[in-house]
N, C-alpha and C positions, 0 to 999 in steps of 0.2 A: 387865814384859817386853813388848817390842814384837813386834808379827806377823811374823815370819823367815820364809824361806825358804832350802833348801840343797839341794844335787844330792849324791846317793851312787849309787856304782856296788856293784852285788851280782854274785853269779856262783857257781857250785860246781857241781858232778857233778849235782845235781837241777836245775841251771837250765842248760840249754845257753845258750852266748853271752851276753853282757851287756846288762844294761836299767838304763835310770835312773829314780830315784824321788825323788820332791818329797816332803823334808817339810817341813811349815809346823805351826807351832805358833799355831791359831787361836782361844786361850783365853785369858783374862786374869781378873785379879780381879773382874771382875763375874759371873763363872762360881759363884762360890765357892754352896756347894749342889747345883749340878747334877752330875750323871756326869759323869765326863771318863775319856778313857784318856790317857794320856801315854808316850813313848819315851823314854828319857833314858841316856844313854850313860855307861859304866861305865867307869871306870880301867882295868882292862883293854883297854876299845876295843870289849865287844862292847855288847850294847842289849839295855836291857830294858823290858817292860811294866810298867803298873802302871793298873789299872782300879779304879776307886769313885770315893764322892763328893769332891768339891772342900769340904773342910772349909775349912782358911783359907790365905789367902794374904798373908805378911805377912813383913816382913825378908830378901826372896830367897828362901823359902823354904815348898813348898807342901806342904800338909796335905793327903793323899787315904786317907778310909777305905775299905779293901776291905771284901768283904760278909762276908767272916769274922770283920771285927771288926778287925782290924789296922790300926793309922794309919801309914800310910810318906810319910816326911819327904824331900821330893825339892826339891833345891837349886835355882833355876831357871838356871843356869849349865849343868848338863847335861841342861837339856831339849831335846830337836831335831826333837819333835814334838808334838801336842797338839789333841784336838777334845773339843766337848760330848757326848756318845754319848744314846742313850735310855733310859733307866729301863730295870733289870733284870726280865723279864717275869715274872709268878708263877709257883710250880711249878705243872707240871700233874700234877693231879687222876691219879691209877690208877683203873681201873675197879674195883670190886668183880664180887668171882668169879660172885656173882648178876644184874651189870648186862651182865657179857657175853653177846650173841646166842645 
């Protein structure tokens, strides 16, 4: 999949007036392992996320495990967006009821 770019117009009662958004899909298969989020548009017409790693990418069709453990299989046909992201940062630590001030 080549580096794209496309214009969408958004708008509704929480966004007064119209603004334009560039997505570019800046991922390709030398990604494969790192985090990636992806948008990819749904028969319907609307768009959805999909965050985790870039498992594989291979026959049109990209591998991303969520951190839940689920592999979602996303066509690169209704990709319309796409970036490397950073590592998911560790939980943070609770304090113990003893280490409070």
């Amino acid at each position: 999949m080549a580096v794209t770019a496309q214009s969408i117009r958004h708008g509704g009662p929480h966004m007064p007036g119209r603004f334009a958004a560039r997505l570019v899909v800046s991922i390709s298969s030398a990604d494969v392992g790192q985090r990636v989020s992806l948008r990819r548009r749904l028969p319907t017409g609307e768009y959805s996320d999909v965050v985790g790693v870039l498992e594989s990418w291979a026959d049109g069709t990209l591998q991303v495990r969520r951190r839940d453990g689920e592999l979602v299989e996303v066509p690169e046909g209704i990709v319309v967006a796409g970036k490397v992201v950073p590592r998911q940062p560790p939980p943070r630590r609770r304090p113990r009821a003893d280490e409070s001030g």
